[in-house]
C-alpha positions as CSV (number, residue, x, y, z in Angstrom):
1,X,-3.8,1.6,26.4
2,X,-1.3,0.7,23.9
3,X,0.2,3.1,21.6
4,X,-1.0,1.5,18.8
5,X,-4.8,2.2,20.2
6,X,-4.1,6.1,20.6
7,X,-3.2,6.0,16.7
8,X,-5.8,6.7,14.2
9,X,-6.1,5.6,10.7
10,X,-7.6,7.9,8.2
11,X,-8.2,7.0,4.6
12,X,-6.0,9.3,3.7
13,X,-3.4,7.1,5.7
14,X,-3.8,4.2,3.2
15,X,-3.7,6.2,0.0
16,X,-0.6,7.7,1.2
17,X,0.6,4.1,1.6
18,X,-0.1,3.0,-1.5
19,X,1.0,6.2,-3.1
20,X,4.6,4.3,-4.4
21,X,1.9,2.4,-6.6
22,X,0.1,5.1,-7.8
23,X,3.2,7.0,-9.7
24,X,3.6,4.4,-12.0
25,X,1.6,5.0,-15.1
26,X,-1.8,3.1,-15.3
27,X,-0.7,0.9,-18.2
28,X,2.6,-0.2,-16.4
29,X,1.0,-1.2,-13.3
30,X,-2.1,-2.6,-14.9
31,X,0.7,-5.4,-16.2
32,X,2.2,-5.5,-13.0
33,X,-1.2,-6.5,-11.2
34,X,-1.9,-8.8,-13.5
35,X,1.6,-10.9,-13.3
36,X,1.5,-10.5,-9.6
37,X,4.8,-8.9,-10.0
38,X,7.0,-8.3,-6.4
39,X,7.7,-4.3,-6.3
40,X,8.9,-4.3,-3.4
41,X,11.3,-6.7,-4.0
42,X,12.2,-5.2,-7.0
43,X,12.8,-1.9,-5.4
44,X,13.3,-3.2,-2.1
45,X,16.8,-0.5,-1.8
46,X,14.5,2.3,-2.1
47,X,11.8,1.3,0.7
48,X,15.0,0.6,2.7
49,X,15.8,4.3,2.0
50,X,12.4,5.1,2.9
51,X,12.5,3.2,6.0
52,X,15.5,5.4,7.0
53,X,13.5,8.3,6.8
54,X,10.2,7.6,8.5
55,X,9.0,9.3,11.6
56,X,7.9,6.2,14.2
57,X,4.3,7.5,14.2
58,X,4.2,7.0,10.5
59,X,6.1,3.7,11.4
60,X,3.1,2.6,13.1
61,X,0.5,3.6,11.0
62,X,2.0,1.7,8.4
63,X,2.3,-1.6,10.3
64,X,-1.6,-0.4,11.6
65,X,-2.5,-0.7,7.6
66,X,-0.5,-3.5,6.8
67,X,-2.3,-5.6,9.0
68,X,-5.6,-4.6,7.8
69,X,-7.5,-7.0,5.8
70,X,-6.8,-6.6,1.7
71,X,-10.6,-6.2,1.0
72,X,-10.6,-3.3,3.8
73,X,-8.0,-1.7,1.8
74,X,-9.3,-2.0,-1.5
75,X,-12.8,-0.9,-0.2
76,X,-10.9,2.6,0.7
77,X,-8.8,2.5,-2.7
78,X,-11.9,2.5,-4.8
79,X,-13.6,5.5,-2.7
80,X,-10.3,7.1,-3.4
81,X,-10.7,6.4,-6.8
82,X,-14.6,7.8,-7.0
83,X,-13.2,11.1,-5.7
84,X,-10.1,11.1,-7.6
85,X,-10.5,9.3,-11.3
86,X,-7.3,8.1,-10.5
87,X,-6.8,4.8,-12.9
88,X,-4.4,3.4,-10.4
89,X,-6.6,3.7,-8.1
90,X,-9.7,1.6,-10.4
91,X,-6.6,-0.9,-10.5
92,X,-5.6,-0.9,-7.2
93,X,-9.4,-1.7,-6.1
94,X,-10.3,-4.4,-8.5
95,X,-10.8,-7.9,-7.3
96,X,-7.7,-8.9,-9.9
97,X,-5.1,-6.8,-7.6
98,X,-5.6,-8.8,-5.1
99,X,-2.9,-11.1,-5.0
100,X,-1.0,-8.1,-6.1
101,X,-1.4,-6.2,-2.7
102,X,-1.3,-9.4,-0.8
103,X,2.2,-10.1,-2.1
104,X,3.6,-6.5,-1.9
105,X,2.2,-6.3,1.4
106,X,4.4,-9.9,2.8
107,X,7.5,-8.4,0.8
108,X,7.0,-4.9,2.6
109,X,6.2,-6.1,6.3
110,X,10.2,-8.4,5.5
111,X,11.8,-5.8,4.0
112,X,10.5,-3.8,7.0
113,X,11.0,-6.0,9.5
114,X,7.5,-5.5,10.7
């Protein structure tokens, strides 16, 4: 058994993942989503920072979500959002973020070398 198979990913995992998108106010990332803008790029000394400072279990989990498929994750984003009201969230989950996530996600597993 791997040590990837021993970890478990909770929903709470992925929100927590996707947490750096849900700080920004709703009306900034609603733009965002919809010019498929890069965050991570734009930000990319920060998530190097962050990288820094990561435990390798949380290390894993994040590579574990990243390679989840983008529906999966927007499945669990708009359950989030049901129990939060969270607008980030609504954005986050819409069929329109897609390409959104999809790019942030490539960026992050470079930036990350994952």
């Amino acid at each position: 058994m791997t040590r990837e198979d021993e970890i478990t990913i909770t929903e709470k995992d992925v929100i927590n993942t996707m947490d750096i998108f849900t700080r920004v106010p709703s009306i900034l990332l609603g733009r965002w989503v919809s010019k498929n803008k890069n965050l991570v790029k734009t930000f990319e000394g920060q998530v190097n920072g962050y990288k820094n400072q990561v435990s390798p279990e949380d290390m894993q989990k994040l590579e574990i979500i990243m390679q989840m498929p983008v529906s999966q994750l927007q499945n669990i984003l708009q359950k989030a959002y049901l129990q939060t009201g969270k607008k980030q969230l609504k954005i986050l989950s819409s069929p329109q973020a897609r390409p959104f996530i999809e790019t942030n996600l490539l960026e992050l597993k470079r930036v990350l070398d994952l």
